[in-house]
C-alpha positions as CSV (number, residue, x, y, z in Angstrom):
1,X,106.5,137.4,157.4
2,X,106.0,141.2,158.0
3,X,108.8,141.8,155.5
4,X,107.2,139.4,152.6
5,X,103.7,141.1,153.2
6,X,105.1,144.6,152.5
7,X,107.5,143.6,149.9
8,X,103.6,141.9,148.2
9,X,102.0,144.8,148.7
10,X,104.5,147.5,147.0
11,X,105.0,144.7,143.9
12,X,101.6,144.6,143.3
13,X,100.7,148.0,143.5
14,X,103.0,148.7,140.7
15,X,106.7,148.7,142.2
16,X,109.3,147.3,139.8
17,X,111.0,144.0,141.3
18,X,114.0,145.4,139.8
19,X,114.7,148.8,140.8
20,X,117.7,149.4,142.5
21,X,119.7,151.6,145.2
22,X,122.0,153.7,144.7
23,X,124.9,151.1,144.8
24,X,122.6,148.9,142.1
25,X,121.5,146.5,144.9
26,X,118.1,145.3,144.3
27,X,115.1,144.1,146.2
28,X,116.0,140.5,145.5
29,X,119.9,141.3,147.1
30,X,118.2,142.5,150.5
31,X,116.0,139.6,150.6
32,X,119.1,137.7,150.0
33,X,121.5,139.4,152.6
34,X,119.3,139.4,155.2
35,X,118.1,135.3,154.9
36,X,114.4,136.1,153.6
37,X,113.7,132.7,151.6
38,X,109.8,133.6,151.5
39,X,110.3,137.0,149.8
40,X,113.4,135.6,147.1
41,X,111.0,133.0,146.2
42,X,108.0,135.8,145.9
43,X,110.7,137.7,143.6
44,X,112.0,135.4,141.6
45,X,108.3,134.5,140.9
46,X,107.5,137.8,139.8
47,X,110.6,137.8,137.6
48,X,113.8,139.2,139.4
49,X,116.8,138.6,137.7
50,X,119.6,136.1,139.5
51,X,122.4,137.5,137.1
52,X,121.8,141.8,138.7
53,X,125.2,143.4,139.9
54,X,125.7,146.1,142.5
55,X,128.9,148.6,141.7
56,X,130.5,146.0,143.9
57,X,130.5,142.8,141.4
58,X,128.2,140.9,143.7
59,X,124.9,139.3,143.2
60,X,121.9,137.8,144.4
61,X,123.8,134.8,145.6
62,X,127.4,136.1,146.7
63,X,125.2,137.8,149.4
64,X,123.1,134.9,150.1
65,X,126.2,132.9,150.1
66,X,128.5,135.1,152.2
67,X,125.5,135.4,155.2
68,X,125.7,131.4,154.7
69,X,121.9,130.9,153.3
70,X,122.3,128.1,152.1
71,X,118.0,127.3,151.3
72,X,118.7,131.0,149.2
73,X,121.7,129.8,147.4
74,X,119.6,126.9,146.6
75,X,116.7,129.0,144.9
76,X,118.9,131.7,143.7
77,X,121.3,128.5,141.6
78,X,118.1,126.6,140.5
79,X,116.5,129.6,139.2
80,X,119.7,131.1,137.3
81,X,120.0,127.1,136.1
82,X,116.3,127.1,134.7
83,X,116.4,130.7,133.1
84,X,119.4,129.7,131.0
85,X,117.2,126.7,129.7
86,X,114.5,128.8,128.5
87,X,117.2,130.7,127.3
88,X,118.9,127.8,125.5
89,X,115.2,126.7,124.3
90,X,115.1,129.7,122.4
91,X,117.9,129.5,120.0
């Protein structure tokens, strides 16, 4: 809960949701690696993008999905599934 609280304060006091480290990992990655459903959800809500690539190749939901978080590799699918409808909408 700790983590979602700060993660709420720094995004709305003006922090982008999609700056990135030096390896191109993003706030939405970490939340991901390290199993934090609570703050991916807050993210995604604020408009973090699923499709983000570290130097690596991986994303969002390789990390979710190699730490086996399955609830994340839930959001992370649905929401890349629902942007690529608006997406599709707009053509």
């Amino acid at each position: 809960m700790q983590f979602l609280i700060a993660v709420e304060f720094f995004v709305d006091n003006g922090q982008d949701v999609e700056a990135t480290t030096g390896n191109g990992g993003t706030g939405l990655m970490v939340a991901s690696q390290n199993g934090k459903a609570n703050v991916v959800r807050f993210l995604l809500l604020k408009g973090a993008r699923v499709d983000r690539v570290t130097v690596t190749g991986k994303t969002a939901l390789d990390v979710a999905d190699d730490g086996g978080f399955t609830e994340i590799v839930e959001l992370l699918t649905l929401s890349a599934c629902l942007g690529q409808r608006k997406l599709n909408s707009k053509r």
